[in-house]
N, C-alpha and C positions, 0 to 999 in steps of 0.2 A: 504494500500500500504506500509507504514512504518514499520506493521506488519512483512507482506511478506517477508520484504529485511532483518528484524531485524534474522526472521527465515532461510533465504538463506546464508544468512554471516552466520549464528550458524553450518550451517548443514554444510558449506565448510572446518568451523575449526572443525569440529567433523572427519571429512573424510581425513582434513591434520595430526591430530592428530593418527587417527586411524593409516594411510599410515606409519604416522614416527614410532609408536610406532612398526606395521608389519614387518618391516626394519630393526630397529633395533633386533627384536626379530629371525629372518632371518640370520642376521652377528653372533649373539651370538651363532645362531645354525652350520654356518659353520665354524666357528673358533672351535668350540665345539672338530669338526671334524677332524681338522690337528692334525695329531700326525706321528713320523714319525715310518714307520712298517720298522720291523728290515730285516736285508738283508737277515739273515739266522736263523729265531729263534728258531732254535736246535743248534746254536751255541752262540747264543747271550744268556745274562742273568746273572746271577750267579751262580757261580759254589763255589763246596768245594773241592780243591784239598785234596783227600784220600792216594795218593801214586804218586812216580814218579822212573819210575827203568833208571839208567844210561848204556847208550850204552858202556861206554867202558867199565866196569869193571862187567855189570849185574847186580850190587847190585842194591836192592828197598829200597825205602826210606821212608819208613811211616811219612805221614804229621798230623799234629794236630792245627785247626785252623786256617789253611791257603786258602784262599780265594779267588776267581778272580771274578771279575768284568767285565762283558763285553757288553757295550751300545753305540748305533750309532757306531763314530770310534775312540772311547777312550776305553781301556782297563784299568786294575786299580788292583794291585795285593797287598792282605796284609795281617797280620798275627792280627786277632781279640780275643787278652785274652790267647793267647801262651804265652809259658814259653820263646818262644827265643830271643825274643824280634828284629823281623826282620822288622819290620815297614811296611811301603805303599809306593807304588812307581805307578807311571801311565805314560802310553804311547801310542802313535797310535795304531789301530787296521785297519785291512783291512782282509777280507776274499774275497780270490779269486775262482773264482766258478769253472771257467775252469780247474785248475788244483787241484781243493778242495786243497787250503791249507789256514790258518791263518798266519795274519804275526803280530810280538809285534814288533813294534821299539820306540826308542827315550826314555826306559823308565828313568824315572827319578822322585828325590824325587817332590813335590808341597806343600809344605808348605805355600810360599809365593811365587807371581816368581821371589824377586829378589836376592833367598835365595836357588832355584833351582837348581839342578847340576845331571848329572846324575848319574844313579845308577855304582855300583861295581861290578864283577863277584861275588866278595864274599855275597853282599848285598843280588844276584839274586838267587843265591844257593838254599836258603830253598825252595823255588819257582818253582823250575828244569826246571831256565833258566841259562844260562854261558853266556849271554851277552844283551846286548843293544837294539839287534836288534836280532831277533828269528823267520824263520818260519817254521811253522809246517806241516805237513800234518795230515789231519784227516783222521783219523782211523773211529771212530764210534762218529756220532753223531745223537741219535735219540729222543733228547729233555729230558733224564731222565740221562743219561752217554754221557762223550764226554772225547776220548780218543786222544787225540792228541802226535806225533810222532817228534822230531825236528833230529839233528845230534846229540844233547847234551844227551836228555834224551823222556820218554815216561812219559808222565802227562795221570793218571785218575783221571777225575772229575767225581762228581753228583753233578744232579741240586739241589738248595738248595735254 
């Protein structure tokens, strides 16, 4: 009888053990799982800006180095190992489906935040943005090239 009970308690902590360790293995698998999927991933990503030609005067402006950054609803624009020395600036990101456009606002430098300010039209330039706040319409984006159109200027990126 003292047997029995010694082997009954053994087998309940085998099978609480089992359950826990089942549960836990279970959480790890659906945590595994969140990730958040981009709204638009022919837009989202990163990008190498190539060129950017200005509406009012037509001139194109061949970029070198120059970068975007675009994940969830931060965007991040900056100049990697160029001679201009135009830095990184990041800002909101929204892409609106209904009227396909992207919108950059708020950008600004992020160093630290309490050392923060936002950017300059001059700052935004190399960029071919003219300000703080920019939306674009897209042209073409089919995950390899994303051509996007503002009032300021036309940005061609590839994916990169």
């Amino acid at each position: 009888m003292i047997t029995e009970c010694k082997n009954l308690k053994d087998m309940k902590t085998t099978i609480k053990r089992t359950m826990h360790y089942g549960l836990v293995c279970l959480l790890l698998c659906l945590l595994a799982g969140c990730k958040k999927a981009p709204m638009n991933s022919n837009i989202e990503g990163f990008w190498q800006l190539l060129e950017f030609t200005t509406q009012a005067d037509g001139e194109t402006h061949p970029c070198n180095r120059i970068y975007y950054s675009i994940q969830l609803w931060v965007a991040e624009v900056s100049e990697r190992g160029g001679d201009l020395g135009a830095g990184s600036f990041r800002g909101r990101y929204r892409y609106d489906e209904e009227t396909n456009t992207v919108t950059l606002k708020e950008m600004s430098t992020y160093a630290t935040p309490e050392n923060s300010r936002p950017a300059t039209q001059e700052e935004l330039h190399p960029f071919g943005l003219d300000s703080t706040d920019t939306t674009f319409d897209v042209i073409k984006a089919d995950g390899k090239w994303l051509i996007l159109k503002s009032d300021y200027a036309t940005l061609t990126l590839k994916r990169f």
